[in-house]
N, C-alpha and C positions, 0 to 999 in steps of 0.2 A: 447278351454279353455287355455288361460295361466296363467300360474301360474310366481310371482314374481323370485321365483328359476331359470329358464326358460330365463328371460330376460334380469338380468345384466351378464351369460355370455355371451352370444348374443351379448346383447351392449358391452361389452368390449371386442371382437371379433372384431364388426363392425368399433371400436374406433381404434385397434390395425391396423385394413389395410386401415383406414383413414389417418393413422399419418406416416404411413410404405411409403404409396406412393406420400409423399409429396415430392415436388423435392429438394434436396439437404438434407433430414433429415436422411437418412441412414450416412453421414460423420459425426450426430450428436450420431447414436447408434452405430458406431462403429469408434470411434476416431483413428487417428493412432499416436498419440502423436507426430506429428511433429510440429514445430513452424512458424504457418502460417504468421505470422509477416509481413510485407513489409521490404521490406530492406531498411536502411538506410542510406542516405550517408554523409560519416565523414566531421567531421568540421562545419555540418552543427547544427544549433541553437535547439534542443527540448527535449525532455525527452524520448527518445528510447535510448534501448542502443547503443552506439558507437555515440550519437551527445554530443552537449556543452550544458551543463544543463543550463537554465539560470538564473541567480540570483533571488533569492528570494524578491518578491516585499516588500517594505520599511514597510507596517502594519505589517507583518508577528513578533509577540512575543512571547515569552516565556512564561509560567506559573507565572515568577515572572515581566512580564510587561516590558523586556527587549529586544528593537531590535534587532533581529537575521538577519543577513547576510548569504548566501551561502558560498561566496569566504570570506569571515573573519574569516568563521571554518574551512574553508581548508586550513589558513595558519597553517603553523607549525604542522598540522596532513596528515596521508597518506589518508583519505577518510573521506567519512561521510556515516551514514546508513539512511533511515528514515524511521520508521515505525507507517503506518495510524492506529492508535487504534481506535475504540469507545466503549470503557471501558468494556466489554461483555464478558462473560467465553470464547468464545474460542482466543478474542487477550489476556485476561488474561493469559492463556496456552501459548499462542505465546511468550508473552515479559518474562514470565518469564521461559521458557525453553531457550530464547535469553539472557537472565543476567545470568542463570546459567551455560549457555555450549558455546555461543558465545562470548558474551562482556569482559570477562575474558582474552581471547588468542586474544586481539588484541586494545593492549591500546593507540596506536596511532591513532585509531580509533576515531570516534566523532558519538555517537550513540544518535539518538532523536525520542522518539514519538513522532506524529501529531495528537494531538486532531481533527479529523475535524467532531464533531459531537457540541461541546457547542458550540464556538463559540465567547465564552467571555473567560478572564483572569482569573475571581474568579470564573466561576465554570468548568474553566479544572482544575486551580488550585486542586478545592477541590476533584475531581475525581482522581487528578494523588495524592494525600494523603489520599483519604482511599483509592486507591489500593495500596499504599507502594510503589510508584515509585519515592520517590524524590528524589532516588540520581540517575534517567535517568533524562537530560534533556526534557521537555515535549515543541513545538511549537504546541500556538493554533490558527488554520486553522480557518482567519478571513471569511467573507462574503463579494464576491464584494460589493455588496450592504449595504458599511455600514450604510448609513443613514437612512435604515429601518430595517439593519439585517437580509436579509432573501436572498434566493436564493442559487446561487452555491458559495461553498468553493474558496478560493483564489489557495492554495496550491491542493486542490483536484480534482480542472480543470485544474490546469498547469500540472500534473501526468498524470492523468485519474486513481485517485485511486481509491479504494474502500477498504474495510474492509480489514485490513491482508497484503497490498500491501507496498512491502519491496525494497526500492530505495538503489542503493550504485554507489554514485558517488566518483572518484577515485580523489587527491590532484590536478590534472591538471583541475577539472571541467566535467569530462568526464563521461557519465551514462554507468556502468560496468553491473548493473544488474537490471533488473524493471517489476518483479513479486510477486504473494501471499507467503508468506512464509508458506512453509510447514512442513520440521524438520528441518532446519537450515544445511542441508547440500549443497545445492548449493550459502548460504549467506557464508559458512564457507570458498566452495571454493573458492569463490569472491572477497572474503576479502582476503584469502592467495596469489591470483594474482598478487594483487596492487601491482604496482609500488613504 
């Protein structure tokens, strides 16, 4: 006779030394926080850090329908930040724990959300206004595909971002930093680096 009591923990016993002896999954339950990254080498063109960021392709606009350039907001500022939102409590938490303890201490700075979730001008627009963010720049992350609007983000696949993914490229064009922002202290000391 078995009883239901009996068998899920069994099953999740049997579940436990299924997933335990998978090869390479123990590196996954016991992390050592290093950064397995590949290395990469300087001068060269992509979005890891230590290469040459490359300019932002010509659709890439603004919330208010205005071309945005990479190297045009790096004149005359020391950096640029960019952070991918899609409008959700925790990059909510994110951008404004970022306006209250980052953006402040560093005004040569040129800090922008990435919508890459609309897709459109009028409604990042109206998402970066009822969250309160109109006086952050917002850039909304077009679709290659724009004659049908669908598929992968312009800005999203030149990154490889995702939700919370917090770029800081330094006035030379160069990727200082390109991870999830978590309290804003390795964006802090990133930004205090720059050149």
């Amino acid at each position: 006779m078995f009883s239901v009591r009996s068998i899920i923990p069994t099953a999740l016993l049997l579940v436990s030394l299924v997933l335990a002896g998978c090869d390479g999954m123990t590196d996954d339950l016991r992390p050592s926080g290093d950064d397995k990254r590949p290395t990469v080498e300087a001068g060269t063109i992509g979005t890891q850090v230590g290469q040459q960021s490359p300019e932002f392709p010509v659709q890439v606009l603004d919330t208010l329908g205005v071309s945005r350039g990479l190297y045009n907001e790096l004149a005359g500022s020391s950096g640029v930040v960019l952070y991918f939102t899609m409008w959700c409590p925790i990059c909510e938490f994110d951008m404004s724990h970022m306006r209250k303890y980052v953006i402040p201490n560093f005004p040569t700075v040129k800090f922008f959300l990435v919508d890459y979730v609309s897709g459109s001008v009028s409604v990042s627009r109206a998402s970066q206004e009822a969250y309160g963010y109109t006086d952050i720049d917002t850039l909304v992350d077009p679709y290659i595909d724009q004659v049908n609007n669908s598929g992968t983000k312009v800005l999203e696949n030149m990154y490889q971002a995702t939700m919370g993914s917090t770029i800081v490229i330094d006035s030379t064009g160069i990727v200082q930093m390109n991870e999830t922002y978590k309290d804003g202290v390795k964006l802090t000391e990133t930004l205090q680096a720059l050149p």
